[in-house]
C-alpha positions in Angstrom: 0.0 0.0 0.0 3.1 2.6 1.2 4.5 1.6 -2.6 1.4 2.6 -3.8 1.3 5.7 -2.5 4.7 6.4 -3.4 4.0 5.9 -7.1 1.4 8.3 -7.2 2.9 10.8 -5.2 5.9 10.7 -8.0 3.5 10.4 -10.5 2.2 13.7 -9.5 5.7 15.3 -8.8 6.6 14.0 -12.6 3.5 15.4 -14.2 3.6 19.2 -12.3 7.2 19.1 -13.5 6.0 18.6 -16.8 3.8 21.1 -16.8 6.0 23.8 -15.5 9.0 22.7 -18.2 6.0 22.8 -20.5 4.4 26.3 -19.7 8.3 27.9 -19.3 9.1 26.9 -22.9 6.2 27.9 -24.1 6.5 31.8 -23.2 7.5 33.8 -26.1 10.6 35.5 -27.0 9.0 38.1 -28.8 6.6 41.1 -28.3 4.6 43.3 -30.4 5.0 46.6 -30.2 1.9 48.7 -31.5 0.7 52.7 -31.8 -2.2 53.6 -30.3 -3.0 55.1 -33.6 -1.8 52.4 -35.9 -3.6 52.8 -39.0 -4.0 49.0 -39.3 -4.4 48.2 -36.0 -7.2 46.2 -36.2 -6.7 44.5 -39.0 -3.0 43.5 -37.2 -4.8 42.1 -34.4 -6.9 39.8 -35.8 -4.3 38.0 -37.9 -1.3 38.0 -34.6 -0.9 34.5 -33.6 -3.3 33.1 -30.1 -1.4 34.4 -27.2 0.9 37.1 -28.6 1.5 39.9 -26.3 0.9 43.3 -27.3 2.3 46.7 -25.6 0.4 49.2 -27.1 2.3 52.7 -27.3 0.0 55.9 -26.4 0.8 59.8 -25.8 1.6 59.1 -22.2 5.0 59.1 -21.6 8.5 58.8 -24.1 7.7 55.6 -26.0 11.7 54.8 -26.3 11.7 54.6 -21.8 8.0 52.5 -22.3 9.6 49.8 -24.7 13.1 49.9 -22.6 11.3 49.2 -19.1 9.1 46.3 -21.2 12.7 44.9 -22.1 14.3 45.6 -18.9 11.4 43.3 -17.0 10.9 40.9 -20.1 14.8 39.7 -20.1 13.6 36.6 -23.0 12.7 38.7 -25.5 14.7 38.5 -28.4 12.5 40.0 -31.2 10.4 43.3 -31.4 7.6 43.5 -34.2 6.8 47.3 -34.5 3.9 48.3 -36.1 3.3 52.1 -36.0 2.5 54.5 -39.2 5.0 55.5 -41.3 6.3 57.7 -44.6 9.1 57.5 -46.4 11.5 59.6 -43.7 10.1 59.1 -41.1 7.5 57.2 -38.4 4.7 58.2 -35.6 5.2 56.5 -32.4 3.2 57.3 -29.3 1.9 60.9 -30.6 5.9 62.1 -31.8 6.9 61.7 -35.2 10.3 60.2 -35.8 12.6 62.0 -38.3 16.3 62.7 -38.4 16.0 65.6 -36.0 13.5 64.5 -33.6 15.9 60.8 -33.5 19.0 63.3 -32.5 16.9 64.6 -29.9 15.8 61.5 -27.9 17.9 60.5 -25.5 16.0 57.3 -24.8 17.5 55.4 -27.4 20.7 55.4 -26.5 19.5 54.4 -22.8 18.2 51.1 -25.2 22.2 50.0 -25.5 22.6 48.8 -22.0 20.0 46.1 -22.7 22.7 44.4 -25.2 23.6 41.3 -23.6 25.8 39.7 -26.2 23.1 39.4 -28.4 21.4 42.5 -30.1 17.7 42.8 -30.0 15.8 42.9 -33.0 13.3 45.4 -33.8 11.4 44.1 -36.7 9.6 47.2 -38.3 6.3 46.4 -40.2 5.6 48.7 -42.6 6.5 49.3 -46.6 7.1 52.4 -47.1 10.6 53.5 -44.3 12.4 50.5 -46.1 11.8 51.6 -49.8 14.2 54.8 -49.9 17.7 55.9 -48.9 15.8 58.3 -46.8 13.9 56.0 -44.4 17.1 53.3 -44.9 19.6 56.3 -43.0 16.8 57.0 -40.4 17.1 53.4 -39.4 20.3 53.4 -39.5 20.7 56.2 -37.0 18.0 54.6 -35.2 20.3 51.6 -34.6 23.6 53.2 -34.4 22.1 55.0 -30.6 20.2 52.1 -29.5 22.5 49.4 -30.3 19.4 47.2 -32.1 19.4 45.2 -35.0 16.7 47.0 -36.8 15.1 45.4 -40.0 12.4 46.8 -42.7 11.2 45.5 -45.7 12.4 47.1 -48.9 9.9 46.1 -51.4 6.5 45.1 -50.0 2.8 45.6 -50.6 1.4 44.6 -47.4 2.4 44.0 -44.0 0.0 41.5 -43.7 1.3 39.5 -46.4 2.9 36.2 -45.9 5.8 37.0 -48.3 6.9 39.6 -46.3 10.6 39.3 -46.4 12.6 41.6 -43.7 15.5 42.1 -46.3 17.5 44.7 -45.0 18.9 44.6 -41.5 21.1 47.4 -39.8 24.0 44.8 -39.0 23.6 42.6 -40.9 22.4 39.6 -38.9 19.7 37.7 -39.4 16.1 38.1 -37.9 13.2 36.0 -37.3 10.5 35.6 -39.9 7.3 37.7 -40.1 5.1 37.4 -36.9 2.0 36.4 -39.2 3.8 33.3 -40.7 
């Protein structure tokens, strides 16, 4: 009877074991990053994969310290799919619009550097117009150089939604993961 017991006790040790290694692999590297204002934002969520966590990016507060502190308490993420409107030189991200001058100006994204832990974050931009000029390729570019990220765009797409979606330029020249939506 004591044996008996003892088998099911270890059962039960084996299979919360399981479980745990089970639910610890399963949380994700990655996040999504989205504007509050996202043109597409709807559209976005309905195609993100079950159980993708989202940190949407309002007016309150620098968006650069929001995603940092994310990082900073998230240690596993690897990946950041950003999904905020954009032209060709530039990009909206919680109520500030990204150009050349406002990216000299915000000293957030070099505070983005000390996350670097041997690896460099990606920050996977979704959108097809920043990645189709020399204009929107060099405010990347300075994007990364402060913030130490490996930032990739698209430079010939139609849709972010798209399951062809290739992220074909990267700012170092390493490689990323694959679209969120595939």
């Amino acid at each position: 009877m004591k044996d008996l017991i003892n088998k099911k006790v270890l059962q039960s040790f084996f299979y919360l074991f399981l479980f745990t290694m089970t639910a610890t692999m399963a949380q994700s590297n990655s996040i999504v990053i989205m504007d509050a204002k996202y043109s597409q934002k709807q559209q976005v969520l309905d195609n993100l994969p079950s159980h993708t966590e989202v940190l949407e990016i309002d007016g309150n507060g620098n968006p650069w310290k929001s995603i940092r502190e994310y990082l900073e308490n998230n240690s596993s993420i690897v990946a950041v799919h950003l999904f905020a409107n954009a032209s060709y030189n530039a990009f909206e991200l919680g109520n500030i619009t990204y150009d050349s001058d406002a990216v000299d100006q915000e000293f957030e994204l070099s505070m983005l550097e000390g996350l670097y832990q041997g690896d460099h974050i990606q920050l996977i931009v979704y959108d097809c117009n920043l990645g189709s000029n020399p204009e929107g390729l060099a405010l990347i570019k300075e994007i990364s150089n402060k913030s130490y990220l490996n930032i990739a765009v698209p430079t010939n797409c139609s849709s972010v939604l798209g399951q062809d979606l290739k992220f074909d330029y990267t700012t170092m020249n390493q490689p990323t993961q694959n679209s969120i939506f595939q």
